[in-house]
C-alpha positions in Angstrom: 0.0 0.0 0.0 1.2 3.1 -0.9 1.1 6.1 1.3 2.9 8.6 0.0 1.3 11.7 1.3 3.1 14.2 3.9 2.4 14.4 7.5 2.2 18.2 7.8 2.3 18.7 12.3 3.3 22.2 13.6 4.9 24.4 12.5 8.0 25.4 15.2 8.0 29.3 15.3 11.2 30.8 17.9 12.5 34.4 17.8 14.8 36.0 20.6 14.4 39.4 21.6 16.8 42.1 20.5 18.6 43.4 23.0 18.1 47.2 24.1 20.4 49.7 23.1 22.7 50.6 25.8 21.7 54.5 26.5 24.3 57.3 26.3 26.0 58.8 29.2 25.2 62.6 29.8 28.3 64.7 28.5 30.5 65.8 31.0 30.2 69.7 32.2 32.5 72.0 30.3 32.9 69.3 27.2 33.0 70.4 24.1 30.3 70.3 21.2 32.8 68.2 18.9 33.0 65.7 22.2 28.9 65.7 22.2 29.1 65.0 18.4 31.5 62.0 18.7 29.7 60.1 21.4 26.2 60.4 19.3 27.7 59.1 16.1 28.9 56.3 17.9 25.9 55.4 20.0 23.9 53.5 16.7 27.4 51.5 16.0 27.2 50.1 20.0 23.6 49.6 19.5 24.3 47.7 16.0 27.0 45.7 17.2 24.9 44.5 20.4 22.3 43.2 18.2 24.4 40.6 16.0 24.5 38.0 18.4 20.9 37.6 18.3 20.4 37.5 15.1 23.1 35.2 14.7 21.7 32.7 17.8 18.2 33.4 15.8 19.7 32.0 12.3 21.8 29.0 13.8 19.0 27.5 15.9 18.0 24.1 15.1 14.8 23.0 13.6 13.5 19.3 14.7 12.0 17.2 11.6 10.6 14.1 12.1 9.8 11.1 9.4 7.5 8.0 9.7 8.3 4.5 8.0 4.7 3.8 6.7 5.5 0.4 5.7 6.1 -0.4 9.2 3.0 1.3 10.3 0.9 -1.1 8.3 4.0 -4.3 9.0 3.5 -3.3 13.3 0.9 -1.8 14.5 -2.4 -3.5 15.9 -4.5 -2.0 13.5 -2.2 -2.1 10.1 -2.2 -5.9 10.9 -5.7 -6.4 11.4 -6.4 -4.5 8.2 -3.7 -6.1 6.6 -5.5 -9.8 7.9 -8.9 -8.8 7.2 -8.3 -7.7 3.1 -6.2 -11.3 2.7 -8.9 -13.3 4.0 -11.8 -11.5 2.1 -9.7 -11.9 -1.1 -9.1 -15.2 -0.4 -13.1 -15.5 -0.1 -13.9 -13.8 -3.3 -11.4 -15.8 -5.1 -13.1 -19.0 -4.0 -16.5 -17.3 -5.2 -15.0 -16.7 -8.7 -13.4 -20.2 -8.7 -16.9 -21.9 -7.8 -18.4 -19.6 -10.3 -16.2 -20.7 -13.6 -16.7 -24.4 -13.5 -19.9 -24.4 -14.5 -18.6 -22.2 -17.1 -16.0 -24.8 -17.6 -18.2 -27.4 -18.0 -20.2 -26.0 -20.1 -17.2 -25.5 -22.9 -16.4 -28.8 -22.8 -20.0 -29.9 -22.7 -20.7 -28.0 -26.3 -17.1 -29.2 -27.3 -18.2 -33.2 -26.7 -21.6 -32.8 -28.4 -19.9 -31.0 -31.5 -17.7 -34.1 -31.8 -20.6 -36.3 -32.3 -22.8 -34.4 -35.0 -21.8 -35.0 -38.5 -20.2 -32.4 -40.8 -22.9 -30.7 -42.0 -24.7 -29.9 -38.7 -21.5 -29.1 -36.7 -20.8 -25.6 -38.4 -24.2 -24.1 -37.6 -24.5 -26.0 -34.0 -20.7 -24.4 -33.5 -22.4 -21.0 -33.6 -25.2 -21.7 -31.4 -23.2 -23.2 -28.8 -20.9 -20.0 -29.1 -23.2 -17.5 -28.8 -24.4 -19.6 -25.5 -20.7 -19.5 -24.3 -20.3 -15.8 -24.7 -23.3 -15.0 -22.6 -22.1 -17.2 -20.1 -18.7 -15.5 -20.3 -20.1 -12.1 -20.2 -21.8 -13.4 -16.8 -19.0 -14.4 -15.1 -16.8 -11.2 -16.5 -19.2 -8.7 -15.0 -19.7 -11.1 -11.5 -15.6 -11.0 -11.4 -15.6 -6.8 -11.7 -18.1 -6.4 -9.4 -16.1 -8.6 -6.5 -13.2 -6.6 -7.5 -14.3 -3.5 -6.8 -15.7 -4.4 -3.8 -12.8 -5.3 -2.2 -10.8 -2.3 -3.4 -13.8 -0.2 -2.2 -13.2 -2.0 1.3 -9.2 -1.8 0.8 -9.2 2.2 0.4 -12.0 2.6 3.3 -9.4 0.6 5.8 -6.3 2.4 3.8 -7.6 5.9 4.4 -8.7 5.1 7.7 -5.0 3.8 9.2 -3.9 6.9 7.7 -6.3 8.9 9.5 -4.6 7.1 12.8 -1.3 7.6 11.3 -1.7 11.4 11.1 -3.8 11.9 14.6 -0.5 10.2 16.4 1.8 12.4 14.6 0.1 15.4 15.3 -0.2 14.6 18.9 3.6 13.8 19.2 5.0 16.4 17.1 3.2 19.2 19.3 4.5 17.3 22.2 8.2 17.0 21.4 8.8 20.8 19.9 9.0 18.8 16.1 8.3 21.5 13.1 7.2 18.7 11.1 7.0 15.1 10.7 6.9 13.9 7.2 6.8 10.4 5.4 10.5 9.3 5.5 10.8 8.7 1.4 10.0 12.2 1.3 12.9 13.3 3.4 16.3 13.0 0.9 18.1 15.7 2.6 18.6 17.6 6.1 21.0 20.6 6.4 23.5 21.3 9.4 20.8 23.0 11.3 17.9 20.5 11.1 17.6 17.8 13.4 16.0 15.3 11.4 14.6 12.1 13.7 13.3 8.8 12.9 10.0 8.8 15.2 8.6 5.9 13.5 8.6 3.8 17.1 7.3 6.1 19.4 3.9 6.5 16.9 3.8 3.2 17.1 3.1 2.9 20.1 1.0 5.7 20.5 -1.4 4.2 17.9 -1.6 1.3 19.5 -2.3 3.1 22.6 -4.9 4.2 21.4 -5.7 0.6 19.8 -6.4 -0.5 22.9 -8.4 2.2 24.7 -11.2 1.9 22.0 
């Protein structure tokens, strides 16, 4: 089963404050005006200079990812195996109904293929056509019982599909708001981190919270 689509969580917002600017001392009594002048000019490169080191705390800080293994959420968990037990065993049932359905269609052929064999020349031709006009009905029967089976079980399939998603998505959300994550994505998805990005494999810990929750239903 693929599930291929991301698991969007929070999104991880952090800003530090900039720092004040350090005020200017009152000039001394007596100084002079070019004294006055020199301390104003330099008052917005202090104030400048204060501020880098937030900004530069601000653009280093690390931003937690997290990525989910959805194979193993269908492989492990309560749920992905009962789904995964429930669609074997009903196609295993409507494979037994489409196997009990054929052989009368099976018999049938080589009913109309024995009798053929026993009519002389000149009736075979036009019996042939009679018979085959039988057989395609019959065929056309069994074709449309087949599609409907089929689409019933990929009906059910996408029902119990979307709904492990559903669960999927619920634990994330839950543990990514929990543990300060940004975002927790399918891990295909995820091909590269950079040196600020704390990428995590929390594929165990929804685990068990889905089955958690499994259990308390």
């Amino acid at each position: 089963m693929a599930i291929l689509k991301k698991l969007l969580i929070a999104t991880l917002v952090a800003s530090l404050p900039a720092l004040a600017a350090a005020a200017d001392p009152a000039p001394a009594t007596g100084a002079k005006p070019v004294a006055a002048a020199e301390s104003t000019q330099k008052s917005p490169t202090a104030a400048s200079t204060e501020s880098k080191p937030s900004d530069a705390a601000a653009a280093h800080q690390t931003i937690r990812i997290g990525f989910v293994d959805t194979q193993r959420i269908v492989k492990e968990t309560v749920r992905g195996k009962a789904i995964d037990a429930k669609l074997k065993g009903m196609k295993d049932r409507l494979q037994a109904r489409i196997d009990t359905k054929r052989k009368p269609l099976d018999k049938l052929r080589a009913s109309f293929g024995a009798k053929l064999a026993t009519l002389p020349p000149e009736q075979r031709e036009a019996k042939a056509k009679e018979f085959q006009k039988e057989l395609q009905k019959k065929a056309e029967e069994f074709q449309k019982f087949g599609k409907q089976l089929e689409e019933d079980f990929y009906t059910t399939q996408e029902k119990e599909t979307k709904g492990l998603y559903d669960a999927t998505e619920q634990a994330a959300v839950a543990y990514g708001k929990a543990n300060g994550f940004a975002v927790i994505v399918v891990k295909k998805e995820l091909l590269y981190a950079g040196d600020h990005i704390d990428a995590q494999d929390v594929t165990d810990a929804i685990i068990k919270a889905m089955d958690e929750a499994a259990r308390k239903k």
